[in-house]
C-alpha positions in Angstrom: 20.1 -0.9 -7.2 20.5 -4.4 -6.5 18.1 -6.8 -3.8 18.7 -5.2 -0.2 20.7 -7.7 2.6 18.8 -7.2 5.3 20.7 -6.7 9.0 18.1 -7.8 11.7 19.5 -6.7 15.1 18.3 -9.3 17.6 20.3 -8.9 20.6 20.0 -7.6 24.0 21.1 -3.8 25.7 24.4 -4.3 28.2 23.0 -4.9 31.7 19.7 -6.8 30.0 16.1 -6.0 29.3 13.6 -4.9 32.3 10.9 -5.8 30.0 12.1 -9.9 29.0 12.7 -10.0 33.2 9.6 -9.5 34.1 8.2 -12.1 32.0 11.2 -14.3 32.8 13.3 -14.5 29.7 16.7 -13.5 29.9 17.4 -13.0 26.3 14.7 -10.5 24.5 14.7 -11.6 20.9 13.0 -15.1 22.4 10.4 -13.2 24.2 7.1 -15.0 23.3 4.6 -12.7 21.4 1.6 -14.2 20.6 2.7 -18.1 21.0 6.3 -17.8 19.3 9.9 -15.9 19.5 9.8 -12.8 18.7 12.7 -12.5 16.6 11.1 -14.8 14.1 8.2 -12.3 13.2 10.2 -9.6 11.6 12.5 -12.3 10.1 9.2 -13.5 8.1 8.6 -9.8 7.1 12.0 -9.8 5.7 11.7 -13.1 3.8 9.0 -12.0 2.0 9.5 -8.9 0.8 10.5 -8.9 -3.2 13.3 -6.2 -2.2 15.3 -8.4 0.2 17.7 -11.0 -1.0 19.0 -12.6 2.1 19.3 -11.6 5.7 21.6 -11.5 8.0 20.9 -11.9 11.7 23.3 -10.2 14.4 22.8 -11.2 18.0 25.5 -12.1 20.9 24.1 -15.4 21.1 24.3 -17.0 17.9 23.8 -20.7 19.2 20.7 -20.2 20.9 19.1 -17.9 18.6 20.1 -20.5 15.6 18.3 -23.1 17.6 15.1 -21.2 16.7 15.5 -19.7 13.0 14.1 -21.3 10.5 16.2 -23.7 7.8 16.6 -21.1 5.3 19.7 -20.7 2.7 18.9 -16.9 2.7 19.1 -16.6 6.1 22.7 -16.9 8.4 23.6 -15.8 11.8 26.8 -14.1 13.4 27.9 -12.5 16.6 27.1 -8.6 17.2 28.5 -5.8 18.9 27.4 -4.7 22.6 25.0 -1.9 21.4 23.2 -1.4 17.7 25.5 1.7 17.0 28.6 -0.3 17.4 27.2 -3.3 15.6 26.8 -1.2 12.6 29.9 0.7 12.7 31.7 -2.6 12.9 29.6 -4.1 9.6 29.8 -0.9 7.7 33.8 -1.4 8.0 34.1 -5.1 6.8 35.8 -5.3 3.7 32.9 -8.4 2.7 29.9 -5.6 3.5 27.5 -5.5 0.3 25.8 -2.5 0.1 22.5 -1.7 -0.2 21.6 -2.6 3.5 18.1 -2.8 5.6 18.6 -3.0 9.0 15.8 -3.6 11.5 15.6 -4.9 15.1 14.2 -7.9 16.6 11.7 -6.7 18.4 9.7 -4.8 14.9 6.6 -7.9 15.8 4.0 -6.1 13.6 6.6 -5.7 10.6 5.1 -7.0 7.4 6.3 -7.4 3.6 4.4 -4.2 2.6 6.0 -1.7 5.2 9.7 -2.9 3.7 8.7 -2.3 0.5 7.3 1.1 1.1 10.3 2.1 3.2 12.6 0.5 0.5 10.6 2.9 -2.6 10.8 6.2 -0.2 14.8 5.5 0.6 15.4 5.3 -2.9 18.0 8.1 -4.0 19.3 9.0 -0.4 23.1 7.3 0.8 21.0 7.4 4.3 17.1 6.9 5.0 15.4 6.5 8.4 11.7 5.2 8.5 9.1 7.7 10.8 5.9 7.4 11.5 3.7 10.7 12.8 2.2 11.7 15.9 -0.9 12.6 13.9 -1.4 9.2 12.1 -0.4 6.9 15.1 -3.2 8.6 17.6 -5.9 8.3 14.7 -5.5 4.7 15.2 -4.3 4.3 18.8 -5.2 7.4 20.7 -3.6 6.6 23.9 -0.1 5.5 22.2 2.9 6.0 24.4 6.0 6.8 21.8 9.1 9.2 22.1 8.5 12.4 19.5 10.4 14.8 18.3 9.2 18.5 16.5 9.9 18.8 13.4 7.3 21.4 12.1 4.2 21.4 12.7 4.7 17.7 13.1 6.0 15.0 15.8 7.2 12.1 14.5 8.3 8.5 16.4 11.1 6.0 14.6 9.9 3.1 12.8 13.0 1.3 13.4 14.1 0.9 9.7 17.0 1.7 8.5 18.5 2.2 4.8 22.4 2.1 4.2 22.6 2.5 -0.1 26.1 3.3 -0.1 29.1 3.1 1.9 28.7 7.4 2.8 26.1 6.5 5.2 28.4 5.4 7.7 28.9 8.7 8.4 25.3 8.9 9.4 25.7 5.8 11.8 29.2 6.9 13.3 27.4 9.9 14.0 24.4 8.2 16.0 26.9 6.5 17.9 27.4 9.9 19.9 23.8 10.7 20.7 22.3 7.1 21.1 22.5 7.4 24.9 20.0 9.9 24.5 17.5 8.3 21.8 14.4 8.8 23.9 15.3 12.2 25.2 13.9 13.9 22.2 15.3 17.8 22.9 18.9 16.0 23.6 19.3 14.5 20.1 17.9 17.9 18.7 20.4 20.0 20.3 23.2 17.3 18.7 22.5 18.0 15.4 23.8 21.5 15.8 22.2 24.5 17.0 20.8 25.7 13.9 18.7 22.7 13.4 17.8 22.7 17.0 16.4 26.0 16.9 15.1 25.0 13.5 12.9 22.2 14.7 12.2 24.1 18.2 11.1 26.9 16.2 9.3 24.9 13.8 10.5 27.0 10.6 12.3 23.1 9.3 9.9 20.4 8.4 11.5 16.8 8.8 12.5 16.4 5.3 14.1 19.4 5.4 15.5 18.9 8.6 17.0 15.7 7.4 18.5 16.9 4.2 20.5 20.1 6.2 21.8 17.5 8.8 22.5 15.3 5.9 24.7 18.4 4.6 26.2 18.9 7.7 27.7 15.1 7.1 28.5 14.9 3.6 25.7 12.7 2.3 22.3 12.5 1.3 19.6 12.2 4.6 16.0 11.1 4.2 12.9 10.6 7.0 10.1 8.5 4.7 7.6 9.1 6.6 5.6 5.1 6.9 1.6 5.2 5.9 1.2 2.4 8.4 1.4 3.3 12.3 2.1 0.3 13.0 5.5 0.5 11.6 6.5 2.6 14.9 5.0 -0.4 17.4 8.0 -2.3 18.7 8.2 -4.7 22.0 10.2 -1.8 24.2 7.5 -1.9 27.3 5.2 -4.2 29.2 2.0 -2.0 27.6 3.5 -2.6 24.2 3.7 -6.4 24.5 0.0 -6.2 25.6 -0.4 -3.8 22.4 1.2 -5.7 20.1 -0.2 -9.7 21.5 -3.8 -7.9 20.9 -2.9 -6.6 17.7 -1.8 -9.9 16.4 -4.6 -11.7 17.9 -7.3 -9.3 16.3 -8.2 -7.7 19.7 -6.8 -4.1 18.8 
């Protein structure tokens, strides 16, 4: 398999972002974390890992956002869609789309080359693979962590906001989302959308998430994996007031 393109989503919900209003930015990838935009921490990330040729930036406002990216012939800019669902669905079917892709958000601030690299080696073989990290490993390190979870087991696991697309079947996988993605942090709600045998599955504990991923995988026609991220800091994104305060002291040695 050839060097990823990485897709980094860096534009804002319809209606806006409560957490860039209430410290007074109106568009959320320039929300200043730890002295600079946000958007340009993850885009580092992505720059330098071996696995990623270039990267392509979606956002709905491509002229202010360009004003801030770096000068970088790997890196170019175009407009997104109004939700990250729909933004996908509408790359997956451009004729010009280059498969494998890594897609990641804006607001990933702690993202570094290493986590791409070991999502990128645990995606390998799947046509879909989402990056996790667990309850267990997050409150080792942060014990009063505020994530979404879902069961799957004996485990809980939170998204780590990475995303890999190796071949054109996964957009089945991301048409699919597109259905439950109003209900992304209502954890039972996206259960009970996979079907009820996986809910009762996962409610009952008998599926673990791998297996849990490759049935709903089946259910789709392709190959579903959950790599499950060494570092909990893979599942820390800029969401909340309390995770800008996490993720400022993080980056400034204070956490």
């Amino acid at each position: 398999m050839g060097p990823y393109t990485a897709v980094l989503l860096a534009g804002s919900r319809p209606g806006g972002d409560p957490l860039s209003r209430s410290l007074g930015v109106d568009f959320k990838p320039l929300l200043p974390v730890a002295g600079e935009p946000m958007v340009l921490r993850p885009l580092r990330a992505l720059l330098a890992a071996a696995s990623v040729g270039e990267v392509l930036v979606l956002t709905q406002e491509t002229e202010r956002l360009a004003a801030v990216l770096p000068s970088d012939a790997r890196v170019r800019i175009e407009r997104s869609g109004a939700t990250l669902a729909a933004t996908l669905t509408g790359l997956l079917a451009a004729p010009a789309t280059r498969f494998p892709l890594l897609v990641t958000t804006a607001d990933h601030a702690l993202l570094t080359p290493a986590m791409v690299e070991e999502f990128v080696v645990g995606a390998a073989g799947s046509d879909l693979a989402i990056g996790v990290v667990s309850r267990t490993a997050m409150l080792r390190r942060f014990p009063d962590a505020q994530r979404t979870w879902l069961r799957f087991g004996r485990e809980r696991y939170s998204g780590a906001n990475l995303f890999a697309l190796n071949t054109p079947a996964a957009a089945a996988g991301v048409e699919r989302w597109r259905s439950i993605e109003q209900d992304r942090k209502k954890g039972w709600r996206v259960l009970l959308q996979m079907g009820w045998p996986l809910f009762l599955g996962a409610v009952l504990r008998v599926r673990d998430i791998h297996g849990t991923a490759a049935a709903f995988g089946r259910r789709l026609g392709l190959g579903l994996s959950a790599v499950v991220m060494g570092d909990p800091l893979a599942a820390i994104d800029v969401d909340k007031p309390a995770d800008h305060e996490l993720v400022t002291a993080i980056l400034e040695g204070r956490a």
